[in-house]
ZAKE-360463 format. One record per residue (C-alpha): x negated, y negated, z negated; residue in three letters. Coordinates in steps of 0.02 Angstrom, whole numbers, plus 50000, padded with zeros to 5 digits. Layout:
<papas>
XYZALA...
</papas>
This chain:
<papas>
392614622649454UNK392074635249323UNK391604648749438UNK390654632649544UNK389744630549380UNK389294648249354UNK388734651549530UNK388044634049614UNK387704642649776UNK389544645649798UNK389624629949870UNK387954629649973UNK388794634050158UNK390544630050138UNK390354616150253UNK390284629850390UNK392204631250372UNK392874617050269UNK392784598950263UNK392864589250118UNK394024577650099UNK393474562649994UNK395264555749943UNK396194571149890UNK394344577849816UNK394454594849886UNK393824605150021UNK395094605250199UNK395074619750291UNK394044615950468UNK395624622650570UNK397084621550684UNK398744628850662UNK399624628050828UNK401524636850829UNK403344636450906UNK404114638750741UNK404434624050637UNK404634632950486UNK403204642950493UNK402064625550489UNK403074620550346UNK402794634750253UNK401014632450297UNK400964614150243UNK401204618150050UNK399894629850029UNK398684620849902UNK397264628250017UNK397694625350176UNK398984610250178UNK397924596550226UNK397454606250369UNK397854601750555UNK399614605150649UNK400334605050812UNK401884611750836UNK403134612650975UNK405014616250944UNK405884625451110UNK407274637651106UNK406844645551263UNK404964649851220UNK405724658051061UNK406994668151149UNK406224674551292UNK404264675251235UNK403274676551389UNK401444674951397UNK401824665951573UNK402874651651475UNK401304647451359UNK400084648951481UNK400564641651625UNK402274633051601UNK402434630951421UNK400684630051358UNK400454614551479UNK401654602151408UNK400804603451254UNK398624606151286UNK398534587851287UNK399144585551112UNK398084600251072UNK396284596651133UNK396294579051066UNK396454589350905UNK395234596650934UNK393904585051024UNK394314576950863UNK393804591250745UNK392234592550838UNK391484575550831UNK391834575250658UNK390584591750652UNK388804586850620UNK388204603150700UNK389554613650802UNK389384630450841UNK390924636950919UNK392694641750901UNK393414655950830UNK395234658750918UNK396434668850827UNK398224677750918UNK399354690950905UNK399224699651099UNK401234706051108UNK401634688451058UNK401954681951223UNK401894660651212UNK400624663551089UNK399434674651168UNK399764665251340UNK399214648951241UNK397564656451174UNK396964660951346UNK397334643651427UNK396534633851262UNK394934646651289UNK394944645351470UNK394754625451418UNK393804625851302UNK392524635351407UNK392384621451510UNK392434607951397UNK391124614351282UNK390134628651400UNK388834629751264UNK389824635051101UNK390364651351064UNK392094657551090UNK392444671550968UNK394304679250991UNK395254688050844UNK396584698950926UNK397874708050844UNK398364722250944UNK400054730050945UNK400244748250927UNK400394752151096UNK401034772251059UNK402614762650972UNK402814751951107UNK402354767751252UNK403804776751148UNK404904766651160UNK404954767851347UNK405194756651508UNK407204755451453UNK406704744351314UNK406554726951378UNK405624721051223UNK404254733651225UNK403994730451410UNK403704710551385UNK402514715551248UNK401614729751338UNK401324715751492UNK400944700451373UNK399584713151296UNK398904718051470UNK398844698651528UNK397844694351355UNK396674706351357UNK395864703451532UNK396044684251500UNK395054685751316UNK393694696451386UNK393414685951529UNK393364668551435UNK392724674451263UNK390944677151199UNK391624689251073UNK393454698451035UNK393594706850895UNK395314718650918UNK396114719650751UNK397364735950756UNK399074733850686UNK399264751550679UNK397514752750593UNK397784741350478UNK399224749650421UNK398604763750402UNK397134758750327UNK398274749150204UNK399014766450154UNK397424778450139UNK396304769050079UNK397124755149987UNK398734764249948UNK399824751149985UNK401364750050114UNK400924736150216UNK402794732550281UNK402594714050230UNK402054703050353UNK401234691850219UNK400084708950141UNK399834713950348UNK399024692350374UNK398154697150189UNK397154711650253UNK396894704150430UNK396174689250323UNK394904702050225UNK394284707150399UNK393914692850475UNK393154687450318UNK391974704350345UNK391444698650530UNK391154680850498UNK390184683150298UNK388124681750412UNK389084663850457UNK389314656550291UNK388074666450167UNK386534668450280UNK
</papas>
């Protein structure tokens, strides 16, 4: 509030990305958090920022286990796109002026990635004149080369990658790749921190996308 007072234009596009919600008296993030993990939506759900948000999650032992981008976007991924778009057809009638979607996925994740490219492929036909602008967090593929054809887990990831890319270009307006390895690395030189927390890897990720997507909400 005091920083609101200091600066009154902090306020003047933050309906780009948050909703206000009139109860509670504070801004809702305009955004869906869509997982496998149980816990990781709970954790979500006490963030003072971003609690009030929208969920959908999805508890199966066999997505978590075997983590193929197949099982989310074809198998998976199908049981639960219902429960999904009616999020989100209700997100965007509740938009006064929709622009697009931005989709956000990690592209070694296998359900997760798989998900992403169904939900875009969707959303391309629901809504054929909004933007669909793809965040994609690439693995470090000379890790994953390295560790050779022997090593079941690398290979999964190497082929949910492979799937994920050709699916994002060919149903997204925009991907931006976002380079684990870079990241680190940039974490190191230039910030001098060792990213090895998942949490400080998300919080520099987060300053990034903040970067692309500043023309949206300040111009």
């Amino acid at each position: 509030a005091q920083q609101q007072q200091q600066q009154p234009h902090i306020l003047d596009k933050i309906g780009t990305y948050f909703s206000y919600n009139e109860p509670r008296k504070q801004f809702v993030p305009r955004a869906l958090f869509i997982d496998m993990d149980a816990s990781n939506l709970d954790a979500l759900k006490t963030n003072t920022v971003v609690g009030q948000s929208q969920f959908c999650g999805y508890e199966r032992d066999d997505v978590k286990s075997n983590d193929l981008w197949s099982q989310g976007h074809y198998t998976v991924g199908r049981e639960m796109y219902d429960q999904v778009t009616q999020n989100v057809r209700a997100t965007m009638e509740s938009c006064e002026c929709a622009q697009g979607f931005q989709l956000m996925a990690s592209t070694s994740d296998g359900f997760e990635a798989g998900f992403v490219s169904l939900l875009q492929t969707q959303l391309k036909d629901l809504y054929p004149k909004k933007i669909r602008a793809n965040f994609a967090v690439f693995p470090d593929m000379k890790k994953l080369a390295a560790a050779g054809s022997n090593h079941e887990p690398s290979t999964i990831q190497i082929y949910n990658h492979a799937l994920s890319v050709a699916k994002f270009e060919e149903n997204s307006d925009l991907v931006f790749p976002l380079s684990a390895a870079q990241l680190l690395r940039i974490g190191r030189d230039k910030l001098g921190r060792k990213l090895r927390d998942p949490q400080a890897l998300h919080w520099l990720s987060a300053l990034v996308v903040s970067g692309v997507t500043a023309p949206l909400r300040f111009c």
